[in-house]
C-alpha positions as CSV (number, residue, x, y, z in Angstrom):
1,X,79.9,-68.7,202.5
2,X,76.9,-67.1,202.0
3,X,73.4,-69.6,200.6
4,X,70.2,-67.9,200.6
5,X,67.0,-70.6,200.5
6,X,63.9,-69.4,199.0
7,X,61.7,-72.3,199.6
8,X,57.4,-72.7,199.3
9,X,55.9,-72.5,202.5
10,X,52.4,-73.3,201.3
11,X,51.3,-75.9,198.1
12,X,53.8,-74.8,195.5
13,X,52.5,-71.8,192.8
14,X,53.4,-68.9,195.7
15,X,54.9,-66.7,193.0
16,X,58.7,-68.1,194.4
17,X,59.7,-67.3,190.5
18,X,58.9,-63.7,190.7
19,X,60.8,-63.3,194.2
20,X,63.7,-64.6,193.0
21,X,64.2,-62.6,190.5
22,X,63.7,-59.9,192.5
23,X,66.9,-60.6,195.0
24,X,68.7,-62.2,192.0
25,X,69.9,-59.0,191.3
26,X,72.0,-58.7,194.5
27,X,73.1,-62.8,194.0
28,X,75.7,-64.3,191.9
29,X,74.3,-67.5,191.3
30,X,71.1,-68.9,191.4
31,X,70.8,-72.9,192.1
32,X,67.6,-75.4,191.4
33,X,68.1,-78.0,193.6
34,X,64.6,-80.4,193.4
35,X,62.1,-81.2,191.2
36,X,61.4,-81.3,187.6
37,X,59.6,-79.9,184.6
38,X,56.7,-80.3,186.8
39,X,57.3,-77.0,188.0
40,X,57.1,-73.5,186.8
41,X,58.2,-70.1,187.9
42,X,56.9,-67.2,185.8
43,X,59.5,-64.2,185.8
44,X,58.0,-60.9,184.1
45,X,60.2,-58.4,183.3
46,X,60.8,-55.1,181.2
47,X,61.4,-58.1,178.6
48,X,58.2,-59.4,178.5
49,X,57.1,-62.7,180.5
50,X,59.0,-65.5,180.8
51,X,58.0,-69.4,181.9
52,X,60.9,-71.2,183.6
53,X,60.2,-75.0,184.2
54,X,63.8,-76.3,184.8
55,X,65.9,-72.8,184.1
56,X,66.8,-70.6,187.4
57,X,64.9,-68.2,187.7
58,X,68.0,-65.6,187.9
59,X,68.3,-66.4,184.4
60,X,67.4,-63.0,183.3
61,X,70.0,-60.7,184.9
62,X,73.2,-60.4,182.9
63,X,76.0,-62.0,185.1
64,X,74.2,-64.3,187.3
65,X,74.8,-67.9,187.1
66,X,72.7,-70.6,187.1
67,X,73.2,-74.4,188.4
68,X,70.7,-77.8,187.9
69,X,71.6,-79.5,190.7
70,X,71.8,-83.3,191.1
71,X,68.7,-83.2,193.4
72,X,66.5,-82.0,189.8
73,X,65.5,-84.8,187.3
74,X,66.5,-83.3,183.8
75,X,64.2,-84.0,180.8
76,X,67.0,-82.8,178.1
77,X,63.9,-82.3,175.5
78,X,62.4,-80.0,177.8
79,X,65.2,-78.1,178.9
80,X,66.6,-77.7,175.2
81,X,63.1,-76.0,174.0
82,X,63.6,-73.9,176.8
83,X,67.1,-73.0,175.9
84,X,66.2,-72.4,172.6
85,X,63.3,-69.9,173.9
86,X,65.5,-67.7,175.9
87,X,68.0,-67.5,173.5
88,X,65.5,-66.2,170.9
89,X,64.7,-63.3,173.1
90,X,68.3,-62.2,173.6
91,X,68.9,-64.3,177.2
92,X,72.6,-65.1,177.3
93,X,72.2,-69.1,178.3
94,X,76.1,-69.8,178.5
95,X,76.4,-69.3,182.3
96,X,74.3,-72.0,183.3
97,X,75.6,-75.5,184.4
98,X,73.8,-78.7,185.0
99,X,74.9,-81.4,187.9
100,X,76.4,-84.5,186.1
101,X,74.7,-86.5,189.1
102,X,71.0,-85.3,187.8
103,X,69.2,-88.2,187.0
104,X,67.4,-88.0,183.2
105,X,63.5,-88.4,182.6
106,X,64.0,-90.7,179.7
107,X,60.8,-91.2,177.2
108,X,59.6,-94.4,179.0
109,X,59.2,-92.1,182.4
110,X,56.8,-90.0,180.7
111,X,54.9,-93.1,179.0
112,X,55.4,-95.0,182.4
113,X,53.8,-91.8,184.5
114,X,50.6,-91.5,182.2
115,X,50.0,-95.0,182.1
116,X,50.1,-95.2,185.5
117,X,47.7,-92.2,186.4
118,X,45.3,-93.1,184.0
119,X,45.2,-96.9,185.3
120,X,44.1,-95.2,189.0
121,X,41.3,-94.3,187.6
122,X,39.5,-92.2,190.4
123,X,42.1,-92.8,193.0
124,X,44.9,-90.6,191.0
125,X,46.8,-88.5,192.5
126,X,46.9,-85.4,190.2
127,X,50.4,-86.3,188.5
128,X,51.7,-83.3,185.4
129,X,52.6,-86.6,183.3
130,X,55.6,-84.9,182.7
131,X,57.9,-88.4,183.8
132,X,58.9,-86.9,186.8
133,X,57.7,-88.9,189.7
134,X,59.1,-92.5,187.7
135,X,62.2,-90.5,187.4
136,X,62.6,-90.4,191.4
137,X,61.7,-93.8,191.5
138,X,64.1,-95.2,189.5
139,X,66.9,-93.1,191.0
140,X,65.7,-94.7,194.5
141,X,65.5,-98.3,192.4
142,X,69.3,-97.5,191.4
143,X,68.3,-98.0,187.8
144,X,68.1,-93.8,187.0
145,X,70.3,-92.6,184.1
146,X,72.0,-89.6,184.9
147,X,73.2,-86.4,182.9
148,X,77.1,-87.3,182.8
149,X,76.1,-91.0,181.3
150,X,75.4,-89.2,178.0
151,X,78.9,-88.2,177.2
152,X,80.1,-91.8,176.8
153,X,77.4,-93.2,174.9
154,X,79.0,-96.6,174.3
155,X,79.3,-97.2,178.1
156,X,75.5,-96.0,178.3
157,X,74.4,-98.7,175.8
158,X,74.8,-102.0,178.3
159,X,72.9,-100.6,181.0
160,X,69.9,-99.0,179.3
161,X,69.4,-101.7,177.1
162,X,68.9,-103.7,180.7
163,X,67.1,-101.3,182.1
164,X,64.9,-100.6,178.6
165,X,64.2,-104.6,179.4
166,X,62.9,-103.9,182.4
167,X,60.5,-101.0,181.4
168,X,59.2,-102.5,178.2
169,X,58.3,-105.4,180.1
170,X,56.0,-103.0,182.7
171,X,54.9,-100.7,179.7
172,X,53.4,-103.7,177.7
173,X,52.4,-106.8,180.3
174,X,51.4,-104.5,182.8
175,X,50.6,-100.7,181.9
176,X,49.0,-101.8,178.6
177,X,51.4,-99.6,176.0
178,X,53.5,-100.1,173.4
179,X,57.5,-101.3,173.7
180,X,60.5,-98.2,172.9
181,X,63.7,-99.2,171.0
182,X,67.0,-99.5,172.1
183,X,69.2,-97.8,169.1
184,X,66.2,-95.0,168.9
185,X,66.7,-93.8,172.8
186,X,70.3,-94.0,172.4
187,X,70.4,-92.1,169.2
188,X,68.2,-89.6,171.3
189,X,70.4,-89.8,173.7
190,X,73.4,-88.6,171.5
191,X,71.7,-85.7,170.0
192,X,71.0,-84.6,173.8
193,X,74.9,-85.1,174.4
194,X,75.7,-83.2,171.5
195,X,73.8,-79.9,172.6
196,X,73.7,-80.3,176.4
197,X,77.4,-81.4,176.9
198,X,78.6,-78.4,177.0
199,X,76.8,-77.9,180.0
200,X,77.1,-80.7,182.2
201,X,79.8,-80.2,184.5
202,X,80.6,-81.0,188.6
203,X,78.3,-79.1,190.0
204,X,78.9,-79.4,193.5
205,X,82.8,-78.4,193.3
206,X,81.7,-74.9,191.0
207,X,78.9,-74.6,194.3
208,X,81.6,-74.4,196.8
209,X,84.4,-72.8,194.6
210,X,81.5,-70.1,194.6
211,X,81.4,-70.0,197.9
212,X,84.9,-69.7,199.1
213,X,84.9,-66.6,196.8
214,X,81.9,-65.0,198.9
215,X,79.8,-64.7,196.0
216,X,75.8,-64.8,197.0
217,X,74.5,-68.0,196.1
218,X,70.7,-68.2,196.0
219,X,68.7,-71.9,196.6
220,X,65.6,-72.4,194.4
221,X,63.3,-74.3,195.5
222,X,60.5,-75.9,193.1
223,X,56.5,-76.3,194.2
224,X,56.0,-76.3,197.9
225,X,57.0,-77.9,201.8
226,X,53.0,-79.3,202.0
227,X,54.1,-81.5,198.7
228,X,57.3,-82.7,200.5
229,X,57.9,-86.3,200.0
230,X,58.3,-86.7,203.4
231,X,56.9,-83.8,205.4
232,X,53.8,-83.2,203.3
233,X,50.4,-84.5,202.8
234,X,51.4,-87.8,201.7
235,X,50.5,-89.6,199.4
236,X,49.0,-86.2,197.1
237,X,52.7,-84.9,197.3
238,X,55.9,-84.6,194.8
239,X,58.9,-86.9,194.5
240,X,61.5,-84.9,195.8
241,X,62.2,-82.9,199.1
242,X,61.2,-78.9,197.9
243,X,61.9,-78.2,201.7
244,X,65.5,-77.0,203.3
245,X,66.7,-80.6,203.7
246,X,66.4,-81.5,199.9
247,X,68.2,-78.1,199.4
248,X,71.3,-79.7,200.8
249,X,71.1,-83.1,199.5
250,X,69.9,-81.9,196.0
251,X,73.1,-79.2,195.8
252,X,75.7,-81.4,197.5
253,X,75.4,-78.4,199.7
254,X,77.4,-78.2,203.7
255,X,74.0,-76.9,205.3
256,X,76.7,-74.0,207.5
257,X,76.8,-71.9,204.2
258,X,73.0,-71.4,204.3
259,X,72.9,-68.1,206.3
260,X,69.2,-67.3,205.3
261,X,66.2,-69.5,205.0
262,X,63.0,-67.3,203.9
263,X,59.4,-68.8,203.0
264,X,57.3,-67.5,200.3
265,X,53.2,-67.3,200.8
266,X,50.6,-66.5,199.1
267,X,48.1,-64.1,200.7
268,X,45.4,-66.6,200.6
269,X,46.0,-70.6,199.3
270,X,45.9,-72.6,196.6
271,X,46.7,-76.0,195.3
272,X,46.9,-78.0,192.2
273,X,46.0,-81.5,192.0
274,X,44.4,-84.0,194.4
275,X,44.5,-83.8,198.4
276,X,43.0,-82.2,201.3
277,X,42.8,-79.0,201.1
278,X,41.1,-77.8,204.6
279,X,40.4,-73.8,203.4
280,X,39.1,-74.8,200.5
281,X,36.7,-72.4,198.7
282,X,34.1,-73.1,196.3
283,X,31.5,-71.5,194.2
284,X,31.5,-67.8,192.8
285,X,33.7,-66.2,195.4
286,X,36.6,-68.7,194.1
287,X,36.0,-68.6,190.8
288,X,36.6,-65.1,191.0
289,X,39.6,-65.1,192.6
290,X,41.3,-67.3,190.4
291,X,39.8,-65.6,187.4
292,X,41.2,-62.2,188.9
293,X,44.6,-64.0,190.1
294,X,45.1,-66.0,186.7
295,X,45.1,-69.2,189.1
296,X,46.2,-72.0,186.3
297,X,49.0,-74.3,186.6
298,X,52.6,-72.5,184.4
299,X,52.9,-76.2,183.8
300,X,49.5,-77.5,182.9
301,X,47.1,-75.2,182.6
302,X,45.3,-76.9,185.2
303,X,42.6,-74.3,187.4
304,X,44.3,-73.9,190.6
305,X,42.0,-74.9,193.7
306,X,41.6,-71.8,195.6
307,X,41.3,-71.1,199.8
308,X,41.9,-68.8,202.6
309,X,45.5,-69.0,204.6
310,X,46.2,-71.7,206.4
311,X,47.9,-70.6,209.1
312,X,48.3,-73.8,210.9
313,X,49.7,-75.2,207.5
314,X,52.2,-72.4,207.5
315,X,53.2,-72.3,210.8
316,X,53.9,-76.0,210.3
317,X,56.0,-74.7,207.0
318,X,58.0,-72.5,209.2
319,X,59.0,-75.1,212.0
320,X,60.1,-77.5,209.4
321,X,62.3,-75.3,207.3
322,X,63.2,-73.0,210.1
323,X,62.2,-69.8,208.4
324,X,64.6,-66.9,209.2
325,X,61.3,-64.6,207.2
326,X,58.8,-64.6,205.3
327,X,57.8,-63.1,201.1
328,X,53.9,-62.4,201.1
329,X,52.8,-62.3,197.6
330,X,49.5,-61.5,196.1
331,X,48.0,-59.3,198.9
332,X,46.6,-57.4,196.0
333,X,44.5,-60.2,194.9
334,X,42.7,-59.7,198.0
335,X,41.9,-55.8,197.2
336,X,38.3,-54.6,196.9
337,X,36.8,-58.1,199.6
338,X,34.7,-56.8,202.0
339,X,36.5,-59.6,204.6
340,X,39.0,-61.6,204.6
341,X,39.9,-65.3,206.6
342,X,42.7,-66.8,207.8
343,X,42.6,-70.2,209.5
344,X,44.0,-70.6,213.0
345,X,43.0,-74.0,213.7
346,X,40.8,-77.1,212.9
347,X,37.7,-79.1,213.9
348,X,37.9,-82.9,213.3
349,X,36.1,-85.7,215.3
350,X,34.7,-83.8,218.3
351,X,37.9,-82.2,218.6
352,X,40.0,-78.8,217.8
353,X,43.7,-79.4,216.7
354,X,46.4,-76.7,216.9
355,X,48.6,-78.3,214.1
356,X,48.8,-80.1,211.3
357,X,48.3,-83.6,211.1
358,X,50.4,-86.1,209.6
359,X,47.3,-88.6,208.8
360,X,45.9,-87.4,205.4
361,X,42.8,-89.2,206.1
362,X,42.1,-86.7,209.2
363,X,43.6,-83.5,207.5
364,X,40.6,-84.4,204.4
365,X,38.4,-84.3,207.5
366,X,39.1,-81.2,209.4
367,X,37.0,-78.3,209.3
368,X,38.5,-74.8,209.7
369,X,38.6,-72.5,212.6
370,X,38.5,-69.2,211.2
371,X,39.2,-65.7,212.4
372,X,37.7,-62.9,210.0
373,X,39.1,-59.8,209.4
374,X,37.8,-56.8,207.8
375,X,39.1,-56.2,203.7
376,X,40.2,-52.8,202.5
377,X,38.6,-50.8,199.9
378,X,42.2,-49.1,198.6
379,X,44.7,-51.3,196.2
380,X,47.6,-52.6,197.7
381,X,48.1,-53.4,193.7
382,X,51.7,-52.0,192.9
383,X,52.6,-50.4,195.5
384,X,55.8,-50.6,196.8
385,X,56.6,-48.6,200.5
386,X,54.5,-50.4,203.8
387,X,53.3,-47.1,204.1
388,X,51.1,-46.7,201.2
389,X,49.1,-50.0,202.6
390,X,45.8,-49.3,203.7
391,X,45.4,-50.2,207.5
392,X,43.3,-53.3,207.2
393,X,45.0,-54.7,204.3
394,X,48.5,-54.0,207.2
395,X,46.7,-55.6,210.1
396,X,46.3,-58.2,207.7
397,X,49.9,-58.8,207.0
398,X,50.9,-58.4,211.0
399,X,48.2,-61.1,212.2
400,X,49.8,-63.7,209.6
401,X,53.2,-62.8,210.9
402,X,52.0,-63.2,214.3
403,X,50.4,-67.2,213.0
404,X,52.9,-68.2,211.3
405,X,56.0,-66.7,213.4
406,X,58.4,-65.0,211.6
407,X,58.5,-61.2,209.9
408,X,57.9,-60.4,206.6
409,X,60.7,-59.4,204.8
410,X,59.2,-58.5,201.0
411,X,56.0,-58.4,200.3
412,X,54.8,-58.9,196.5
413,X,52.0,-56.3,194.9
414,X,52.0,-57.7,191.2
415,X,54.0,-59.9,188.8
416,X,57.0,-57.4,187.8
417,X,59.8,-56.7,189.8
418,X,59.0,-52.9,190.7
419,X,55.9,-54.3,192.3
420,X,57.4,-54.8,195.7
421,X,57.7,-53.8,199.3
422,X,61.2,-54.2,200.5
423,X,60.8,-54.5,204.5
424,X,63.8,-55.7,205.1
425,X,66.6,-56.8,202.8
426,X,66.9,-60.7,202.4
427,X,70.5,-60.2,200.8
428,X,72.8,-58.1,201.9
């Protein structure tokens, strides 16, 4: 029964699309199992390039299935324009299936989750407004609408006209916007039936039929284990659990089929939204970098923040997730610097610490410790054998193995699929 987890080991946007299109081509199925359309995964192939916000991103390889799984929350609107897209560039859409037990980011999510950011004012926490986070919360609040609820529209109408009740009442008295109707959201909710029904189907029992077979199963995760609900720098995180845990919960997945759990970083970090962000860089040398590395949001557009590693933020990746390896992506990025950082610990208070704190308050006060290596004047861009890395830009890669703790397995040169050191294979 053998699961493959590619998860984020840094702040989400660590190229996770491109890698797994890269091994898709060895996998039989490729599985989302968190998040929503605040996400993206950017896929470039001999195709052209392709944006994936709730679409696997295996998508492209003929034969290769792809599963939503109940742990995602579905806008249908979203997912149908995406459809739509692929199939207008010749991408054969009818092997994908999406989890009956996904929950539905209906229109008063979105309205709810703008409302709400706007009314924090300075305190906001850097939300995509895409619904998502409202979503979660009413799937905790057992008032969530999931994806199987649409094929039986009359049962549907009781509930959401209770829970509509409920939401109009917030949206108006207390958020300051205007009231939905009833009979419109349901006659949305038909047209979404009518196209997505089709789809929807038991996820979990296709997931382990799979299985049993021995077909390769690939886990997608969506942004990154430092915006874990739990595990990351709460309270500028997700809604869901990108790291292995929320693979298993969001899949209805037993966690002895996952054989291989490998963690995808960025050669440097980067982050999007609000929250500490220790390596931090500002001024020219960033804006170059994210000029040179296109560093804006798939989802937003949004200017990604940009830093040096963080090892102690990936080491701390690692131990929760249990990394059996790691992807490096972007080393190429880093091509032409006359040095480069990486930060192996932190100054806060008076005091070094050699992990990373759970208090978000002290993490947006640490200082890092950094350890400076020299940059390479040869491109690492495109190439695709260890061996045609220039020494520094190697010694690079070995001392974040050595930080973080586990071997790289694939290391990423550039956006397309050639682009790509295989060390070691990550599926059989």
């Amino acid at each position: 029964m053998p699961a493959y987890a590619i998860i984020g080991g840094q702040w989400g946007d660590e190229g996770k699309g491109k890698v797994i299109d890269y091994l898709a081509r060895r996998a039989d199925c490729v599985v989302r199992y968190a998040g929503g359309n605040n996400a993206g995964h950017t896929v470039v192939n001999e195709r052209g390039k392709f944006q994936l916000h709730l679409v696997p991103s295996g998508i492209c390889w003929p034969g290769v299935r792809g599963i939503i799984g109940n742990g995602v929350v579905v806008d249908p609107d979203v997912l149908l324009g995406e459809l739509d897209g692929l199939n207008a560039r010749g991408i054969d859409t009818r092997s994908l299936y999406i989890s009956e037990r996904a929950h539905v980011i209906m229109p008063y999510h979105v309205l709810q989750d703008q409302l709400e950011e706007k009314a924090r004012g300075s305190g906001a926490i850097g939300t995509t407004g895409r619904g998502v986070g409202p979503a979660y919360m009413d799937k905790a609040g057992r008032i969530g609408i999931r994806m199987g609820e649409l094929l039986d529209i009359e049962g549907l109408r009781p509930r959401l006209e209770r829970v509509l009740g409920f939401k109009n009442a917030l949206i108006t008295k207390v958020l300051g916007g205007k009231a939905l109707d009833l009979d419109e959201l349901l006659a949305k909710c038909q047209v979404w039936a009518d196209r997505l029904g089709s789809y929807i189907q038991p996820t979990e029992q296709i997931i382990e039929d799979l299985l049993d077979q021995g077909a390769r199963v690939i886990l997608e995760g969506a942004q990154g284990t430092l915006l874990d609900l739990d595990h990351g720098s709460y309270p500028y995180v997700t809604s869901s659990s990108p790291s292995i845990g929320g693979a298993c919960t969001g899949l209805g997945l037993n966690p002895q089929a996952i054989v291989e759990v490998v963690g995808v970083y960025k050669a440097y970090c980067t982050r999007v939204g609000g929250g500490p962000m220790p390596t931090e860089m500002h001024g020219p040398k960033a804006d170059e970098l994210r000029e040179k590395a296109h560093e804006f949001g798939t989802t937003t557009g949004r200017a990604r923040r940009i830093g040096w590693f963080d090892a102690l933020a990936g080491r701390y990746s690692r131990q929760i997730n249990g990394f059996t390896g790691m992807v490096l992506t972007r080393l190429d990025i880093l091509d032409g610097l006359p040095s480069v950082r990486i930060c192996v610990g932190y100054r806060a208070d008076g005091r070094e610490l050699d992990r990373f704190p759970a208090n978000t308050n002290l993490l947006a006060r640490c200082q890092p410790i950094y350890e400076e290596m020299p940059g390479w004047d040869q491109p690492t861009a495109s190439a695709t054998r260890l061996s045609q890395l220039p020494p520094q830009a190697a010694a690079y890669v070995r001392r974040i193995e050595e930080l973080v703790g586990c071997q790289a397995r694939l290391i990423s040169t550039g956006p397309s699929r050639e682009e790509s050191i295989l060390i070691e294979p990550v599926i059989p």
